[in-house]
N, C-alpha and C positions, 0 to 999 in steps of 0.2 A: 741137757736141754735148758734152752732160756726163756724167760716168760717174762712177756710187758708188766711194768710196777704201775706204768703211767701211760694213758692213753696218747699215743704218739701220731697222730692221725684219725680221720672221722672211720674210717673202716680200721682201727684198732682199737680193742679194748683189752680192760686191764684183766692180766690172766690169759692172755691169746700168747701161744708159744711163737716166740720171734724168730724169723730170718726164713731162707727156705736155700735150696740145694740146688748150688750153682750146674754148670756144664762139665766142672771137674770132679766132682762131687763134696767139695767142701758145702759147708754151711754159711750162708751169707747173711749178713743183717744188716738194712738200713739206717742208718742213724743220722742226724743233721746234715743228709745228705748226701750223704759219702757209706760205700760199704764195706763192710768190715767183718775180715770173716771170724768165726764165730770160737775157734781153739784161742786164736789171739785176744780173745779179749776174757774168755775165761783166764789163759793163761793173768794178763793184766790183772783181773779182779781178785786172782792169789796169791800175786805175787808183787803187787806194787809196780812194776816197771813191764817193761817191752822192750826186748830182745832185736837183733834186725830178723833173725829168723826163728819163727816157733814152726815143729811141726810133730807130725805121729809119732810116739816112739815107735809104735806098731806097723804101722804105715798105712793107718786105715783111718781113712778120712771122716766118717762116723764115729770114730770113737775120740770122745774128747774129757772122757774121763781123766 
């Protein structure tokens, strides 16, 4: 799970768990605009880079451990 560090918006505050769960059942999170879903950018935040495709190893779209 991800949580706002910085208020990104006047209906977000800091500590509000980000993104919410698209029609596919991924996780989505706005960010400048654009969204982005939510394995990918943990992936990103561990790893430094972005792949063209990240996805479950499980195949279960809630799990982004």
């Amino acid at each position: 799970i991800l949580y706002w560090k910085l208020p990104v918006s006047r209906s977000t505050k800091i500590g509000d768990k980000a993104g919410c769960i698209n029609n596919n059942g991924y996780t989505i999170i706005k960010f400048k605009k654009k969204y982005i879903y939510a394995h990918r950018l943990i992936f990103l935040m561990h790893h430094g880079y972005l792949p063209k495709i990240v996805d479950h190893i499980d195949n279960n779209s809630m799990n982004n451990s």
